[in-house]
RONU-203503 format. One record per residue: z, x, y of N, C-alpha, C in turn; residue in one letter; residue number from 1. Coordinates in Angstrom, 3 decimals, padded with zeros to 6 digits. Each point is the difference from the previous one (the first is absolute). Layout:
BEGIN
+----------+----------+----------+----------+----------+----------+----------+----------+----------+---+-----+
|     n.zz |     n.xx |     n.yy |    ca.zz |    ca.xx |    ca.yy |     c.zz |     c.xx |     c.yy | r |   k |
+----------+----------+----------+----------+----------+----------+----------+----------+----------+---+-----+
|        Z |        X |        Y |        Z |        X |        Y |        Z |        X |        Y | A | NUM |
...
+----------+----------+----------+----------+----------+----------+----------+----------+----------+---+-----+
END
This chain:
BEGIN
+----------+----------+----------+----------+----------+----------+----------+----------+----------+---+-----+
|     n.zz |     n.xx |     n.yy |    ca.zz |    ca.xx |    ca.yy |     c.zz |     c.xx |     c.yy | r |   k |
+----------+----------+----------+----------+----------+----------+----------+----------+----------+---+-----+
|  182.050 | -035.687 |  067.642 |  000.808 |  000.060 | -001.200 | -000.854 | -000.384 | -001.197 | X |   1 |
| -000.038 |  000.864 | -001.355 | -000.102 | -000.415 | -001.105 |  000.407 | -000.786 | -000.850 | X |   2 |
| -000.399 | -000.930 | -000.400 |  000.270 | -000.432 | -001.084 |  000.553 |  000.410 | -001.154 | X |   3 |
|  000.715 | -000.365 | -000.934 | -000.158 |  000.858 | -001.248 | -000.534 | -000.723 | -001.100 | X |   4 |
| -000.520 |  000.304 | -001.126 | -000.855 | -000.361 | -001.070 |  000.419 | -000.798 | -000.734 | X |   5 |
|  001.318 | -000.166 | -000.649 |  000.780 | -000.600 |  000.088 |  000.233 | -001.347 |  000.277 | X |   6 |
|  000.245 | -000.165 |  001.454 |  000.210 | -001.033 |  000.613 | -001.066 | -000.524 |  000.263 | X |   7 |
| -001.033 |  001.113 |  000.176 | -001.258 | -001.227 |  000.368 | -000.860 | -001.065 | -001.536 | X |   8 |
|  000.816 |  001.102 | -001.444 | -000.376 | -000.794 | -001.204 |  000.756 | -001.462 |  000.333 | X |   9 |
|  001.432 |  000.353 | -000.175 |  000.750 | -001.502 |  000.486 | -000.845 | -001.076 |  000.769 | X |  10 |
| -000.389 |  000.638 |  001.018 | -000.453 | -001.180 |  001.185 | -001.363 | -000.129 | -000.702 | X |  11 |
| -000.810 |  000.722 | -000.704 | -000.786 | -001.269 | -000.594 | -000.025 | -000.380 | -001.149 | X |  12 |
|  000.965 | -000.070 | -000.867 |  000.689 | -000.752 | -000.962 |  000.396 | -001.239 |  000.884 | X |  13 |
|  000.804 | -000.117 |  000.907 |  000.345 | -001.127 |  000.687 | -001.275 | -000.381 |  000.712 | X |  14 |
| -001.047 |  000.083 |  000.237 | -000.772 | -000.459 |  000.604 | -001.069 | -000.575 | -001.208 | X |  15 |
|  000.163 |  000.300 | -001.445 | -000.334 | -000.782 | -000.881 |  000.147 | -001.025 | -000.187 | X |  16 |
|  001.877 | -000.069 | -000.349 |  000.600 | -001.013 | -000.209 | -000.351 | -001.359 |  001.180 | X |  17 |
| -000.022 |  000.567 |  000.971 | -000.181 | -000.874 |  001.358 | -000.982 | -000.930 | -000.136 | X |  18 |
| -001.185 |  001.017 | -000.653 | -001.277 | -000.916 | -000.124 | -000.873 | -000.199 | -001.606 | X |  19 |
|  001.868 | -000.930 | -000.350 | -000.161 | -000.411 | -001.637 | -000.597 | -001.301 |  000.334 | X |  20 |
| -000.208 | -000.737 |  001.217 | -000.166 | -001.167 | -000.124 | -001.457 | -000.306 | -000.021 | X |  21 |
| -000.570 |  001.302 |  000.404 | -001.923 |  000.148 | -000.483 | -000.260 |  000.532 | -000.901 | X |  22 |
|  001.053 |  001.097 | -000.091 | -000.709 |  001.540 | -001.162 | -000.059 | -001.183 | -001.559 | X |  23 |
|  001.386 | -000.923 | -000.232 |  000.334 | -000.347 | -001.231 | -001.020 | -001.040 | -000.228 | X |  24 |
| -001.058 | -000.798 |  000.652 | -000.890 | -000.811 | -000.516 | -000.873 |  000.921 | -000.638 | X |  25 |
| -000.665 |  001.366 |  001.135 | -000.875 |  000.888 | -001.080 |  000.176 |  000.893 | -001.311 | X |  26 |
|  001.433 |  000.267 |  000.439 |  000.319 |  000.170 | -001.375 | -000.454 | -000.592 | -001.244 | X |  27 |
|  000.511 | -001.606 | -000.061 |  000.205 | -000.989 | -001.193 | -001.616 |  000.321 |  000.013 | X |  28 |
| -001.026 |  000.043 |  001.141 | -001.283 | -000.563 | -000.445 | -001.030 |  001.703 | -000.894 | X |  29 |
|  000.486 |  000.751 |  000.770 | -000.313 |  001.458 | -000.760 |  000.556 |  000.209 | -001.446 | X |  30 |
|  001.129 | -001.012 | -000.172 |  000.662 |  000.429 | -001.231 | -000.867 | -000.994 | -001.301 | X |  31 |
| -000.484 | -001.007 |  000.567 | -000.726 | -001.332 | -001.060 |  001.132 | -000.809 |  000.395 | X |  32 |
|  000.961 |  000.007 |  000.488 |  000.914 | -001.115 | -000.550 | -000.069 | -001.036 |  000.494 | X |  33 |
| -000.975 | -000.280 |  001.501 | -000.138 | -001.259 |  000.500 | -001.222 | -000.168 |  000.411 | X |  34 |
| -000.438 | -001.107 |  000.383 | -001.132 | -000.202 |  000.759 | -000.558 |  000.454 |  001.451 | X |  35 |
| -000.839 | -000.076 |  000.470 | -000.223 |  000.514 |  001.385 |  000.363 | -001.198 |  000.760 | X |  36 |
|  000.144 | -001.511 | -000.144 |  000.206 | -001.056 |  000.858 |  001.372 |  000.211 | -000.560 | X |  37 |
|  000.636 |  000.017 | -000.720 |  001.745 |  000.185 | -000.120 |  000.374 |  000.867 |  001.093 | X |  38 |
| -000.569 |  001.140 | -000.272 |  000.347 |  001.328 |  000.812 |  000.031 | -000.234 |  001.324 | X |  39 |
| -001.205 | -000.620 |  000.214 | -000.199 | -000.798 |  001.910 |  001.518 | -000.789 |  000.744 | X |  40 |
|  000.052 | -000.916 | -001.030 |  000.708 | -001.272 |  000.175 |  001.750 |  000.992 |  000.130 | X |  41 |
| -000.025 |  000.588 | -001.262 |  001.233 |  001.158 |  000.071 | -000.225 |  001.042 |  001.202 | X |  42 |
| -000.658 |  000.332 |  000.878 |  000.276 |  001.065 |  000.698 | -000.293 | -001.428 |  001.366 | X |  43 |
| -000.158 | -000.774 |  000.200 | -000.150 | -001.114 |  000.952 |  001.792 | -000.198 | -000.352 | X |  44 |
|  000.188 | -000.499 | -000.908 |  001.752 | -000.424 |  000.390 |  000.510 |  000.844 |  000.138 | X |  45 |
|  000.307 |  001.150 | -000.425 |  000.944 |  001.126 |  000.094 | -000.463 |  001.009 |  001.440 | X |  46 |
| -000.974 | -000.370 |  000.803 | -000.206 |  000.525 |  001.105 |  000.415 | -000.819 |  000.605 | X |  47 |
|  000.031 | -001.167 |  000.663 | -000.320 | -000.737 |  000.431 |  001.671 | -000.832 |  000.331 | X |  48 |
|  000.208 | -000.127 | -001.354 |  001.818 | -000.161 | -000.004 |  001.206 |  000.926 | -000.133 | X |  49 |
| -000.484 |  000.995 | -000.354 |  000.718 |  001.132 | -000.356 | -000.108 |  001.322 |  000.142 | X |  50 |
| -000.694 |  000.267 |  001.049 | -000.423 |  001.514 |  000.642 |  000.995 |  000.362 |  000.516 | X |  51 |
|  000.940 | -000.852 |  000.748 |  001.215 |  000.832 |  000.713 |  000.989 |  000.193 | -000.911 | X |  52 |
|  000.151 | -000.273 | -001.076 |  000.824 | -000.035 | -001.164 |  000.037 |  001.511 | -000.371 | X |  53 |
| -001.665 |  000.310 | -000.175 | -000.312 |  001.597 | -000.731 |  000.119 |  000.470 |  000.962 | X |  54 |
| -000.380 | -000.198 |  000.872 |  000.279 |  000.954 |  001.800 |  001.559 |  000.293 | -000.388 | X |  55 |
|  000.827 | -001.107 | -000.150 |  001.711 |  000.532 | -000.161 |  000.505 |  000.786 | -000.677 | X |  56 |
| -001.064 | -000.212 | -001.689 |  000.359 |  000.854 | -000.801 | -000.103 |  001.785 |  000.368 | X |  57 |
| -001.412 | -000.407 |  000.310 | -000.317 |  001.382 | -000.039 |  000.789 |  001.096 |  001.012 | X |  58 |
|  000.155 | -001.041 |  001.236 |  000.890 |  000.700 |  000.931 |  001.132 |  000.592 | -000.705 | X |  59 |
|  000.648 | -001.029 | -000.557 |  001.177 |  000.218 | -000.373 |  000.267 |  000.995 | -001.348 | X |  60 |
| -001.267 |  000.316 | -000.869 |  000.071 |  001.107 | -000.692 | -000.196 |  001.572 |  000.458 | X |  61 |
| -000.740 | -000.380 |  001.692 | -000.333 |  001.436 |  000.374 |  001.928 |  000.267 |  000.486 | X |  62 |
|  000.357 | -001.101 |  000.554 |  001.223 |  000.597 |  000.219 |  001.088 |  000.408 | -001.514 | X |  63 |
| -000.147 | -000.485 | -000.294 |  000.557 |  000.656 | -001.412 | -000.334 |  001.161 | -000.490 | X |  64 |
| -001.293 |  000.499 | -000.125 | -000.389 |  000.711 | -000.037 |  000.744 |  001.442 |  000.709 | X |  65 |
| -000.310 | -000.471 |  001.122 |  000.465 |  001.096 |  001.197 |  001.275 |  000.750 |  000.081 | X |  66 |
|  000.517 | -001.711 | -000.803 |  001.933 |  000.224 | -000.144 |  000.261 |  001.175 | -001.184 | X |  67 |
| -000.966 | -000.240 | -000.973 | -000.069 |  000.853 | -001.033 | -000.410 |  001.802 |  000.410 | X |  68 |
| -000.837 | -000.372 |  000.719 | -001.002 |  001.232 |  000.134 |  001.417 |  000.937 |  000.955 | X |  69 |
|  000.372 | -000.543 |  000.623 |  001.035 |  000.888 |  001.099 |  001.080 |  000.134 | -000.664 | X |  70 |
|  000.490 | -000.829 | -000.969 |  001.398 |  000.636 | -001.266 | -000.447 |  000.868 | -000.558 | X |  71 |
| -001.244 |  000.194 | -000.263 | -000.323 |  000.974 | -001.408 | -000.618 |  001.386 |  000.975 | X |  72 |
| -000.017 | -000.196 |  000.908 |  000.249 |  001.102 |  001.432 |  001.355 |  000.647 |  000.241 | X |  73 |
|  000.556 | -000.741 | -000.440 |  001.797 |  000.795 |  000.078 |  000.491 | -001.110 |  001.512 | X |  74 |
| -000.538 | -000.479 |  000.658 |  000.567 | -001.046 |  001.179 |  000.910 | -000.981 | -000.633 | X |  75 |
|  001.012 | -000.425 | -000.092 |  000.857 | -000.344 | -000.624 |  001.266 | -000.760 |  000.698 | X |  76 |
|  000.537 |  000.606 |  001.211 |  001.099 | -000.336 |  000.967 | -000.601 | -000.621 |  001.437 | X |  77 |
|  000.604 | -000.523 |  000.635 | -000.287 | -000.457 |  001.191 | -000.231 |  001.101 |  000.897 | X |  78 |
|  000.876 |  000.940 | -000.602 |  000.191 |  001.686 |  001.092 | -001.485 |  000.791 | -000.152 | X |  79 |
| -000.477 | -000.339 | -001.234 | -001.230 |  001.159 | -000.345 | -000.992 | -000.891 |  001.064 | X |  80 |
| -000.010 | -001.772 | -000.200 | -000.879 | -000.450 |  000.841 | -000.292 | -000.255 |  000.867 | X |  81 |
|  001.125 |  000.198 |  000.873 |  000.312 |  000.676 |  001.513 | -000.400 |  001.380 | -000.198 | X |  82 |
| -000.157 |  001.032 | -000.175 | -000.524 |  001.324 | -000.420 | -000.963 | -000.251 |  000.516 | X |  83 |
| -000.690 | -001.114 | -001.011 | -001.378 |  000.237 |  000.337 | -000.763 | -001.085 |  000.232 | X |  84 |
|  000.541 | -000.657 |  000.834 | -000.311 | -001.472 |  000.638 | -001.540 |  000.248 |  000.665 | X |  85 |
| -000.735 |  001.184 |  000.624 | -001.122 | -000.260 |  000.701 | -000.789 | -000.338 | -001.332 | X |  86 |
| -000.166 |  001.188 | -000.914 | -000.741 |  000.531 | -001.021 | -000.129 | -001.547 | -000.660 | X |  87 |
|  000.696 | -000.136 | -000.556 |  000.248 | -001.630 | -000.751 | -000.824 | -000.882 |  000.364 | X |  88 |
|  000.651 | -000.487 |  001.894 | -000.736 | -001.019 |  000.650 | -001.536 |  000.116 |  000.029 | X |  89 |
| -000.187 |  001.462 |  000.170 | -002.090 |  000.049 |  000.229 | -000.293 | -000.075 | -001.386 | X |  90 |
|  000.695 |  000.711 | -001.558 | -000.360 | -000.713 | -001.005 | -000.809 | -001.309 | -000.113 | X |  91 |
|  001.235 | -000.459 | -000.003 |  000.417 | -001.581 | -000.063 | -001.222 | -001.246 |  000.713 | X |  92 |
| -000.512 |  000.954 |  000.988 | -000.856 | -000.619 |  001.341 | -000.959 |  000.330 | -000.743 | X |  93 |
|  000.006 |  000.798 | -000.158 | -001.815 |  000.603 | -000.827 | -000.581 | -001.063 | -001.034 | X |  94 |
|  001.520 |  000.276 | -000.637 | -000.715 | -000.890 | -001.569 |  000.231 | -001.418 |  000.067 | X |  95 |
|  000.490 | -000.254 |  001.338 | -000.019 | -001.916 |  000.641 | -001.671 |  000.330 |  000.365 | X |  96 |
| -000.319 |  000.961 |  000.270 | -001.294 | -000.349 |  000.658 | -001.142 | -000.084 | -000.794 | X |  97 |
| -000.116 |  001.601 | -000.762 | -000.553 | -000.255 | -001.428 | -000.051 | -000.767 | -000.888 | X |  98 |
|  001.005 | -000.755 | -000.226 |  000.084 | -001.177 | -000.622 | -000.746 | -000.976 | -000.013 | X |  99 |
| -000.178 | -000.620 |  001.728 | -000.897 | -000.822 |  000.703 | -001.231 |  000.259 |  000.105 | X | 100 |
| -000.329 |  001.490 |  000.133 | -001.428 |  000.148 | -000.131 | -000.929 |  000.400 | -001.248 | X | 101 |
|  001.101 |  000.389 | -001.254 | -000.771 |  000.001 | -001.311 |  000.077 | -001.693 | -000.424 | X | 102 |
|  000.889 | -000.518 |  000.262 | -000.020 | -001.711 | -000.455 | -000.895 | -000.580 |  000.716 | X | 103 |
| -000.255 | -000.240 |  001.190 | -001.431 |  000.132 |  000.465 | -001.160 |  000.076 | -000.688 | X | 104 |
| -000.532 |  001.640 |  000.186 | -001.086 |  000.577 | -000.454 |  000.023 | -000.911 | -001.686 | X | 105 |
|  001.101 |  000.340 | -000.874 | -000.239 | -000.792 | -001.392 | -000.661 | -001.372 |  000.170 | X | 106 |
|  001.235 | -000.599 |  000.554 | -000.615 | -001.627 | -000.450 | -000.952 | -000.557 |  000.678 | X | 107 |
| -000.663 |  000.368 |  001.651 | -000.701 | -000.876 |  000.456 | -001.586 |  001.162 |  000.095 | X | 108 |
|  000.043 |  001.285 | -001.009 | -000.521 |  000.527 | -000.403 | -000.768 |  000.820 | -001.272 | X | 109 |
|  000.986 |  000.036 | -000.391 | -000.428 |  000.241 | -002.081 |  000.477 | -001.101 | -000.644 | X | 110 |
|  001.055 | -000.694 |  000.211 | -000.496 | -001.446 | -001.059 | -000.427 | -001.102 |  000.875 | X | 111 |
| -000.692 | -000.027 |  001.200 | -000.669 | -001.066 |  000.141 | -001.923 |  000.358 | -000.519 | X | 112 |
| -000.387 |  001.372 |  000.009 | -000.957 |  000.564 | -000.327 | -000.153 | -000.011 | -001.984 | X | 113 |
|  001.044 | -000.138 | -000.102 |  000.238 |  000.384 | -001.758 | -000.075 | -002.003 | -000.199 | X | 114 |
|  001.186 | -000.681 |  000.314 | -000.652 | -001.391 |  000.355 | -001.452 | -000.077 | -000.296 | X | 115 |
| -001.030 | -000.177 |  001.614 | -001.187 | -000.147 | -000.370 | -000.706 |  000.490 | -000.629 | X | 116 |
|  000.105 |  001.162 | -000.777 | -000.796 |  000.666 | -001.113 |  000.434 | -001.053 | -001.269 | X | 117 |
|  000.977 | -000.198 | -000.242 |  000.218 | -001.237 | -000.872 | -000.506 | -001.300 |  000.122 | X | 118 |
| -000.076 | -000.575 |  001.391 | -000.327 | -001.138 |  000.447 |  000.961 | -000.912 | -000.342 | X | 119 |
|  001.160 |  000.363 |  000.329 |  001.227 | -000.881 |  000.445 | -000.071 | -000.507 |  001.538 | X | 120 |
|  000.175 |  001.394 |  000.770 | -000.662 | -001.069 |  001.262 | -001.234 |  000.178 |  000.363 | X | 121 |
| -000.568 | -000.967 |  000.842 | -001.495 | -000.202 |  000.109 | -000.488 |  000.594 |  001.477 | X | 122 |
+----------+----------+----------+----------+----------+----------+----------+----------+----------+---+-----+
END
């Protein structure tokens, strides 16, 4: 099964959000607005205390997302989603999975690499 383009934008929009609790120290430090030991100390607490927080968010925007993406599909009634209960579920599975593996690949891969090019972490 395919994906659609679509949904796979969603799932990594949510797999952004997920990994605000690294991306947002390099931000502040790419932007001037903070220091590189701020930025450390900020992506040390907000990982560290609050990763499952953005893990929730983000989850919880891909499902929103999804909720959106299948209204504006015309799915609408319980009857249409019985209709099409397989189609949905392998959706649904895909972009649970995609999700996990672009949030992945991002954070413990392009901003931990974007990180040490900064020398936030060492």
């Amino acid at each position: 099964m395919k994906l659609d383009k679509s949904i796979l934008k969603l799932t990594g929009i949510s797999a952004v959000i997920a990994s605000l609790c690294c991306l947002s120290p390099l931000i502040l430090v790419a932007l001037g607005i903070s220091s590189v030991s701020f930025a450390a100390s900020l992506s040390n607490t907000l990982y560290f205390s609050y990763k499952w927080y953005f893990r929730f968010a983000g989850f919880l925007f891909l499902g929103i997302f999804l909720f959106f993406h299948y209204r504006k599909k015309g799915i609408c009634t319980i009857d249409q989603v019985k209709a099409k209960r397989n189609k949905i579920i392998n959706e649904v599975l895909l972009a649970i999975i995609a999700f996990i593996v672009i949030y992945i690949f991002f954070l413990y891969v392009v901003v931990e690499y974007i990180g040490k090019l900064y020398g936030i972490w060492g």
